[in-house]
C-alpha positions as CSV (number, residue, x, y, z in Angstrom):
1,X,0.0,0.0,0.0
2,X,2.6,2.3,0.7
3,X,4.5,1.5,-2.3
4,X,1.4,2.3,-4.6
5,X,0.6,5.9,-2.3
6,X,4.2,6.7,-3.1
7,X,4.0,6.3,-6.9
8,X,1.0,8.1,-6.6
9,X,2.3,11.3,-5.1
10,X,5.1,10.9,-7.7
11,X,2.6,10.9,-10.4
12,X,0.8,13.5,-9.1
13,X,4.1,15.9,-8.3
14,X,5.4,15.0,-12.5
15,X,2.2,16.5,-13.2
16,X,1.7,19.3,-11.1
17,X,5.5,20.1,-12.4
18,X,5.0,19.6,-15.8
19,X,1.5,21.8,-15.9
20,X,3.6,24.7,-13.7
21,X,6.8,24.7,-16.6
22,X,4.0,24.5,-19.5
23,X,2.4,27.5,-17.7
24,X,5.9,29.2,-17.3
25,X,7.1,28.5,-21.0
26,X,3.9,30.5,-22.1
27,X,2.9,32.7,-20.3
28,X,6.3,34.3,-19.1
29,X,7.1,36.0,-22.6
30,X,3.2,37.4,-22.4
31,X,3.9,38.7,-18.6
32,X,7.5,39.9,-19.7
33,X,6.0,42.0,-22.5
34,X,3.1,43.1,-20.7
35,X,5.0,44.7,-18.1
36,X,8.3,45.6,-20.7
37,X,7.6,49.0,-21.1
38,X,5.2,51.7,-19.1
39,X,1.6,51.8,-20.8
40,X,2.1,55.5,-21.4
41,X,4.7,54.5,-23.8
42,X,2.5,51.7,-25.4
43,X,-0.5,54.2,-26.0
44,X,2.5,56.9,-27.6
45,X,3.5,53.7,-29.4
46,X,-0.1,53.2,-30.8
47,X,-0.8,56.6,-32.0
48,X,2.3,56.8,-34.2
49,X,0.9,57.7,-37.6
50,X,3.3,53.9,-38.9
51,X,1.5,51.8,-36.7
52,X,-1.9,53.6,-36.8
53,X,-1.4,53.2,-41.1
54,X,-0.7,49.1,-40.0
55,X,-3.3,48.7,-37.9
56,X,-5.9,50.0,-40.6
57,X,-4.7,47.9,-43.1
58,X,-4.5,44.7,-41.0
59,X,-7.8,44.9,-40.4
60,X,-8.9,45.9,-44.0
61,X,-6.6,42.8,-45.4
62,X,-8.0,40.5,-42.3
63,X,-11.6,40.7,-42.7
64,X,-11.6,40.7,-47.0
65,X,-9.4,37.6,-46.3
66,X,-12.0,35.9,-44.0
67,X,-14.6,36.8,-46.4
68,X,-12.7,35.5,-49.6
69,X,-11.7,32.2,-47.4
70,X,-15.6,31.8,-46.0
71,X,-16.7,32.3,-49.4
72,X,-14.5,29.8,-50.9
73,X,-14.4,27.3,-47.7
74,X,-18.1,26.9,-47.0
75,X,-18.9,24.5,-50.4
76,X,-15.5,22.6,-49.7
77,X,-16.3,22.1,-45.9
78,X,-19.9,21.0,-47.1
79,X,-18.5,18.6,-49.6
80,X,-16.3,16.8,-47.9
81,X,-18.5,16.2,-44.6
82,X,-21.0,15.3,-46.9
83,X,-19.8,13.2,-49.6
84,X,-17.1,10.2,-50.3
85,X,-16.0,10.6,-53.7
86,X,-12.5,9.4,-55.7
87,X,-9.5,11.8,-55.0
88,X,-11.3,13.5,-51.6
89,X,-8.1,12.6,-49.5
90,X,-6.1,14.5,-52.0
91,X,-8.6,17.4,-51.8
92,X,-8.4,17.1,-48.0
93,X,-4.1,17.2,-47.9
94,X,-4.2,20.0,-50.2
95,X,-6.6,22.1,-47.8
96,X,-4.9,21.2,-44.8
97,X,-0.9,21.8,-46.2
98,X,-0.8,25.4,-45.2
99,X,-1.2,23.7,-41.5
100,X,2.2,22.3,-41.6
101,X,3.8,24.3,-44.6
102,X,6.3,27.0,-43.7
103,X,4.7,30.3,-44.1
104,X,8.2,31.8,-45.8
105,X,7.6,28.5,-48.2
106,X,4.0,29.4,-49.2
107,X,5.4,32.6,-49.5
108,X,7.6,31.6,-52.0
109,X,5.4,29.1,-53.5
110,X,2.5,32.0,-54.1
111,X,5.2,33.9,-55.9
112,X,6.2,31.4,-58.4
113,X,2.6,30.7,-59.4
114,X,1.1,34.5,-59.5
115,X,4.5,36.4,-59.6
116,X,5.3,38.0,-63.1
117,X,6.6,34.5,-64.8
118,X,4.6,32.4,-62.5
119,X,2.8,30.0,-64.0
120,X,-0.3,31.8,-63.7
121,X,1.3,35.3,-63.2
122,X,2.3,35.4,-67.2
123,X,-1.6,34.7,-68.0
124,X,-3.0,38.0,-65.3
125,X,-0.1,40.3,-67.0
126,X,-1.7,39.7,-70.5
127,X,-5.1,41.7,-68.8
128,X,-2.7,44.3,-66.8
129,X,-3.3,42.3,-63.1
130,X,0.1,42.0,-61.0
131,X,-0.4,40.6,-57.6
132,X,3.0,40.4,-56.2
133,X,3.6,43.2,-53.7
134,X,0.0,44.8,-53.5
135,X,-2.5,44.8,-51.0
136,X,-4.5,42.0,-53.1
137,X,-1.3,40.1,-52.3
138,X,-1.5,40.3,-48.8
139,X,-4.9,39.2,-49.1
140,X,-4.3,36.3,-50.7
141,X,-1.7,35.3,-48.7
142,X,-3.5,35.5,-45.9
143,X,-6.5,33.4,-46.7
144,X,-4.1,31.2,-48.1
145,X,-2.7,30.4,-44.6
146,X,-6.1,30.6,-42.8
147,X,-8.1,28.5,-44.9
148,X,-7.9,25.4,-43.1
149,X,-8.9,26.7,-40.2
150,X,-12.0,27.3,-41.5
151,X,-12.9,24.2,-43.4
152,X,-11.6,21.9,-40.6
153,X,-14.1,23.8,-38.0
154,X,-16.9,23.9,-40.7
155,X,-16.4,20.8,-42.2
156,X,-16.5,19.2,-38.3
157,X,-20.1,21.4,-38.0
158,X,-21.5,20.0,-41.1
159,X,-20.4,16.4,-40.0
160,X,-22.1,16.3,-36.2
161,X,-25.1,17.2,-37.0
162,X,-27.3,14.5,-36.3
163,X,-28.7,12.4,-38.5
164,X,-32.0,12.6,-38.0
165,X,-32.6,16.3,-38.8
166,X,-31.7,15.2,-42.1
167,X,-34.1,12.4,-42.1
168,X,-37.0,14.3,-41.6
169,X,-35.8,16.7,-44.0
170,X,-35.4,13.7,-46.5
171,X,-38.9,12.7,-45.3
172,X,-40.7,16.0,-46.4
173,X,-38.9,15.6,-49.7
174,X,-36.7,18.8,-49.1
175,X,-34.5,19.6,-52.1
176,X,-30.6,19.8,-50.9
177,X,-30.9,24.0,-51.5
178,X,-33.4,23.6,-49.1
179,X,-31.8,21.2,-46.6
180,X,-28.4,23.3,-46.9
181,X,-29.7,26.7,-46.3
182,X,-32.8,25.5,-44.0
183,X,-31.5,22.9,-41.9
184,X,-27.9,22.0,-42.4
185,X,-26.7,26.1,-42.1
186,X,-28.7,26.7,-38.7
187,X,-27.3,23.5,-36.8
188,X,-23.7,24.2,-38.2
189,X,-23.6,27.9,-37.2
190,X,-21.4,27.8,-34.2
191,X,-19.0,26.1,-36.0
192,X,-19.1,28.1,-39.3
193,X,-18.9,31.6,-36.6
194,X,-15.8,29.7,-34.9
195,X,-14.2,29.1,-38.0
196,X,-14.6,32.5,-39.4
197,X,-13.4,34.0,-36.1
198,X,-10.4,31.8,-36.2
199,X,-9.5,32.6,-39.7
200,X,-9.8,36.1,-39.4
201,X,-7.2,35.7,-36.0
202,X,-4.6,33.7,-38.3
203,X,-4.9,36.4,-41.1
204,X,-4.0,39.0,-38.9
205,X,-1.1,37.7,-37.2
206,X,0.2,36.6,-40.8
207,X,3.5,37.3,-41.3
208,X,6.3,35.1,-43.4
209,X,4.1,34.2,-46.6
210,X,3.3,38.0,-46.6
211,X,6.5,39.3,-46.4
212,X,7.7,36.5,-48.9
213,X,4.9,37.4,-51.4
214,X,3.4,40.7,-50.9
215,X,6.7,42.5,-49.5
216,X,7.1,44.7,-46.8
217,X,5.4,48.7,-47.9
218,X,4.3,51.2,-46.1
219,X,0.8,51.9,-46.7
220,X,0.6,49.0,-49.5
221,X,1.6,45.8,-48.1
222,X,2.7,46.4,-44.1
223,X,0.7,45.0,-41.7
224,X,0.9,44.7,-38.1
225,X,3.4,41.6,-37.9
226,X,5.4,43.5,-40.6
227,X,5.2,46.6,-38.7
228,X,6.5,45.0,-35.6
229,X,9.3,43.3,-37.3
230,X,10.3,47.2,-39.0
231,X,10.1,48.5,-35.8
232,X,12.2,46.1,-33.7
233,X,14.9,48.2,-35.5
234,X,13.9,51.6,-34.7
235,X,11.0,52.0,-31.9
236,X,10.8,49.2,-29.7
237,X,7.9,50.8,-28.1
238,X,5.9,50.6,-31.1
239,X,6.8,47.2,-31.4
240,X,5.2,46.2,-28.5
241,X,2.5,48.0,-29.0
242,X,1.7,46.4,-31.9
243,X,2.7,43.1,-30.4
244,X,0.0,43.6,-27.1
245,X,-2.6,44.7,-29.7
246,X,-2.2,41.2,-31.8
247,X,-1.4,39.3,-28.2
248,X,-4.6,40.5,-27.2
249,X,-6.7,40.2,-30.1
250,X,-6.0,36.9,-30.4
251,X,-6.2,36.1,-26.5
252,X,-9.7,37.4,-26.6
253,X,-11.4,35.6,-29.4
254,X,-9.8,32.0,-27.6
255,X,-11.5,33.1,-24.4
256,X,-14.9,34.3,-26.1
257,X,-14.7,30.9,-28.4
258,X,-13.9,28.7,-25.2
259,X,-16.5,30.4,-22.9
260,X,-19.0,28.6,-21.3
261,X,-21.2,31.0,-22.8
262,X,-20.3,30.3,-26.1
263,X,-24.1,29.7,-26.7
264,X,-25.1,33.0,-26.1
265,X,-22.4,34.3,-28.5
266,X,-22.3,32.2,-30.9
267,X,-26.5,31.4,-30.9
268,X,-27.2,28.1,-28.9
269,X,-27.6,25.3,-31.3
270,X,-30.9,24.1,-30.0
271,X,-32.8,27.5,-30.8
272,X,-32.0,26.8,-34.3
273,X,-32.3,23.0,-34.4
274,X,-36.0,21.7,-36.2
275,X,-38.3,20.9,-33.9
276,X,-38.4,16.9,-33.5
C-alpha cells in the first residue's frame, strides 16, 4: 500500500510540475512584454501615424481575407462532410498543407505561381493584373494560410449534426438547396462563426508568406506583424504596442470561443435545431 501511495504522489508531483513549466514556457514571454515597457509608452506607441497606417490595413486585409476564405471554404467544408467521392483525400491534404507548410515557403510558392513569370502570373499580366507586392497580395496570402482553419471547423459542424434532422428533411422531400440553407446552415452555425473568427485571428497575425509574397510597404503591403518586425529596428515601443494589440486580439477571441457562454455568443444550437 505504501508502495502504490508513493507512486501516486510521484505521479501527481510530475504533473503538477510539468502543468507549472508548461504554464511558465507561455505565459512568461506574455507577462514579460506586458509589463516591458510603461503603458504610457504603449498608447504613444499606438498613435504613431506607422502603426496607426498598419493597424488600418491589417484589419482591411483580415476581414476581406476571411470573407474571400468563407466564401471559398463553405462549399468545400460541405462537400467533404457530406460526400465520399474518388481523389477527396487529396482534396483534404491539399486544404490542410498550409497547417504544416512553412509560411516563408507558401510565401515563396504563391510567388512562383502568381508572380510575373509564375505559372499563372504570365496569364494575369496579358489583362494588366500584378499581384506580387499589393494589397491584393497580402490578401491572398493571408487566406491562403487561414483557410484550413475554417474548413476543418466547418467541415467538423456540417459532420455532427445528427442524422435525424436530415431524415426528416429527406422525409418532407426537401431539395438539398433547401436542406443546406434551411436545416444543415442553422445546426452548423457555431462552427461556421468559430471558424470565421479563427480565420480572421490567423490572417492577422500573418506574417512570413506576406513578407515572402506581398513584400514589406508602407501603406501598400505592411501590416501589423510587418510593422513589428520594421520596428524592432527603430521604436521598440511601437513594437510592443503592436505586439499587445495582436497578443490580445488573439487572446480574446480564444477566451470568447472557449467560454462557457459560447451559446449565447455564438447562438445556442438548440434554438436553431428543427423541432423533432
Amino acid at each position: 500500500m505504501s508502495g502504490s501511495r508513493t507512486g501516486s504522489v510521484l505521479i501527481k508531483a510530475g504533473v503538477t510540475a510539468s502543468i507549472v513549466l508548461l504554464l511558465l514556457l507561455l505565459a512568461l514571454p506574455l507577462v514579460a512584454m506586458v509589463v516591458r515597457v510603461p503603458s504610457s509608452s504603449v498608447l504613444a506607441g499606438l498613435t504613431d501615424p506607422a502603426v496607426l497606417q498598419a493597424l488600418r490595413l491589417s484589419l482591411l486585409t483580415s476581414l476581406a481575407a476571411t470573407a474571400c476564405v468563407v466564401a471559398l471554404g463553405l462549399p468545400a467544408a460541405y462537400l467533404l462532410a457530406t460526400r465520399d467521392f474518388r481523389g477527396k483525400r487529396v482534396i483534404e491534404s491539399l486544404v490542410d498543407l498550409p497547417l504544416v507548410l512553412p509560411p516563408t515557403v507558401a510565401g515563396l510558392a504563391l510567388l512562383l505561381a502568381f508572380g510575373r513569370a509564375g505559372l499563372a502570373g504570365k496569364a494575369l499580366n496579358l489583362v494588366g493584373l500584378q499581384l506580387p507586392f499589393t494589397t491584393l497580395a497580402v490578401i491572398i496570402a493571408q487566406s491562403f494560410m487561414a483557410l484550413p482553419l475554417f474548413v476543418g471547423t466547418a467541415r467538423a459542424g456540417f459532420s455532427t449534426i445528427e442524422p435525424r434532422y436530415l431524415d426528416a428533411a429527406d422525409t418532407l422531400r426537401a431539395s438539398e438547396g433547401y436542406r443546406f440553407w434551411r436545416v444543415m446552415l442553422p445546426l452548423a452555425m457555431p462552427s461556421l462563426v468559430a471558424g470565421a473568427a479563427m480565420t480572421w485571428a490567423r490572417a492577422l497575425g500573418e506574417f512570413g508568406a506576406t513578407i515572402t509574397f506581398a513584400g514589406n510597404l508602407p501603406g501598400v503591403t505592411q501590416t501589423m506583424p510587418l510593422a513589428v518586425y520594421t520596428a524592432l529596428q527603430t521604436n521598440l515601443d511601437a513594437a510592443i504596442a503592436l505586439s499587445l494589440v495582436l497578443m490580445i486580439t488573439s487572446l480574446v477571441i480564444l477566451v470568447l470561443l472557449r467560454s462557457r457562454r459560447i451559446g449565447f455568443l455564438l447562438g445556442r444550437i438548440d434554438a436553431v435545431r428543427p423541432a423533432s
